[in-house]
N, C-alpha and C positions, 0 to 999 in steps of 0.2 A: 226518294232515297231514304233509307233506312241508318241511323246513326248509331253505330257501337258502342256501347257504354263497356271502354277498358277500365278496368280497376289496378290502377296501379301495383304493380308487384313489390313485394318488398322482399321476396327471397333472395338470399344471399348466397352465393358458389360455395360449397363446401370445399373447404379446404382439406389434398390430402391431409390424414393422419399422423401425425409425426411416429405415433408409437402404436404397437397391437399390444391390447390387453384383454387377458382373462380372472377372472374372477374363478380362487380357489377355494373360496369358501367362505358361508354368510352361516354365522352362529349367532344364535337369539340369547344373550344376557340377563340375567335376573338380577337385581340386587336387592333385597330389605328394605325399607327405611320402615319407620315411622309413619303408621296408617296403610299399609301395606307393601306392596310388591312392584318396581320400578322397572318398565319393560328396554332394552335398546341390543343394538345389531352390530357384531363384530366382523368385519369384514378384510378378508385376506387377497390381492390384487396383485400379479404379478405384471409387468410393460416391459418390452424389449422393441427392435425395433430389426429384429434380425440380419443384425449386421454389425455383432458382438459388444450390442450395451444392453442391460438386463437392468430391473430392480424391481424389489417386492414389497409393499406397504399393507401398515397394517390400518385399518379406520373407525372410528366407534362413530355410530351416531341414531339419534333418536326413530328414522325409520332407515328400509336400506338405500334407498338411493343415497340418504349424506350420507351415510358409512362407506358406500362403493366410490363418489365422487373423494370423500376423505383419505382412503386406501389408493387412490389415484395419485392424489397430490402427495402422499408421503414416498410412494413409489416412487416417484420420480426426483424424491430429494434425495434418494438412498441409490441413486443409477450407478452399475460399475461398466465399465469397458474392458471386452477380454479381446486380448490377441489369441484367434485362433490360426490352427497350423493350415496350410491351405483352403482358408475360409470353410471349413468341413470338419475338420475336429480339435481337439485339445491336445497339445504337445506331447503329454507323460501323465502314467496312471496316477489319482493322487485320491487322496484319504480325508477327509473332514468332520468333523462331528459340530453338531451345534444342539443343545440342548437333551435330552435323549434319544436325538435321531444322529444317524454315522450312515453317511453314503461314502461309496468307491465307485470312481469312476472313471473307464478304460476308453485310450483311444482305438480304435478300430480302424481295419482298411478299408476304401472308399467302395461303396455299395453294397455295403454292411447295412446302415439305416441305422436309426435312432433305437435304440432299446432300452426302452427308462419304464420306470411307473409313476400311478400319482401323479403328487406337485412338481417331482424333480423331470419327468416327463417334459410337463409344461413350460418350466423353466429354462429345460439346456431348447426345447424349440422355438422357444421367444429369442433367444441368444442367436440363432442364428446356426446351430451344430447340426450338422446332419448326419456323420456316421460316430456312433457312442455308444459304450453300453454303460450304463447307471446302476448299480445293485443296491437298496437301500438297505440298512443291515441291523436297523435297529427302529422303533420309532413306529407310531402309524399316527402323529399328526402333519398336517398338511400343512401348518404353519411353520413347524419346527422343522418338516422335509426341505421346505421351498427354503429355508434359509441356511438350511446345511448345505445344500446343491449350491447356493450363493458364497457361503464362506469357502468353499471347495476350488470355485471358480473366481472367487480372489487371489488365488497364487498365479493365475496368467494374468493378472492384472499387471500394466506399463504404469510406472510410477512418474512423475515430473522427472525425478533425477535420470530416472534409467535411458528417459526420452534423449536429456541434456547429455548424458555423456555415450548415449550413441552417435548425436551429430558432432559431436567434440571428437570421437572416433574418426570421424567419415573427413573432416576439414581435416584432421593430421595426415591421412592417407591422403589427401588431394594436394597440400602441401609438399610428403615425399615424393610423391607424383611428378608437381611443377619444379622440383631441384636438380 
């Protein structure tokens, strides 16, 4: 009889993903100093999880993986949650600007499809929107796109308050109900 030498395994089950992310953009930084020229990597990381939470971070760091892992973690401390209108688009057309970039962006009827560019592309498909159309209207950075499309998509944003006195609503009506 021949005896197997098993080698213990140590891999671990990957755990789904909580969130899908793309990388919008890796810019290589120069700075001056003293004795020459100091190299590092800017890194632009949008995460959603398509199912109306979104965030986009920005990362520096001395090669790209800590920039892209940095851009990660900042994404995710900057998340918004948008109510969309039948899981498929945005309520009412609305207007944003952030920096020199200004998108507008329409809701559409259902089997339209996503019609964005760029970062704002990226962005409303991390969220979760499937029929939109996006016009960016100013702007061709992708850092400054991704976060106009973001400030855009902060007016569907549900506030704590707004939450609190829709159930403060709903217990009044269940009240006139029970009288």
């Amino acid at each position: 009889m021949k005896k197997e030498n098993k080698k213990p395994s140590f891999k671990t089950k990957k755990q789904p993903k909580e969130f899908d992310d793309s990388v919008l953009e890796i810019r290589r930084v120069t700075r001056v100093v003293s004795g020459g020229k100091r190299m590092s990597f800017r890194a632009v990381v949008a995460i959603g999880d398509k199912k109306g939470r979104v965030g986009v971070g920005v990362g520096k760091g001395s090669d790209v993986a800590n920039s892209i892992r940095e851009a990660k973690n900042d994404a995710k401390k900057n998340l918004i949650k948008i109510n969309l209108k039948d899981n498929r688009t945005i309520p009412y057309d609305v207007e944003d600007k952030y920096g020199a970039a200004k998108i507008r962006l329409k809701p559409v009827p259902e089997g339209h499809g996503l019609i964005a560019g760029g970062a704002a592309r990226v962005v409303l498909d991390l969220v979760g929107i499937k029929d939109i159309t996006a016009k960016l209207l100013g702007g061709n950075n992708k850092l400054n796109t991704a976060m106009a499309t973001i400030t855009a998509l902060k007016e569907f944003k549900k506030t704590k308050e707004e939450n609190e006195s829709e159930e403060e609503k709903e217990e009044n009506k269940n009240e006139n109900k029970n009288e």
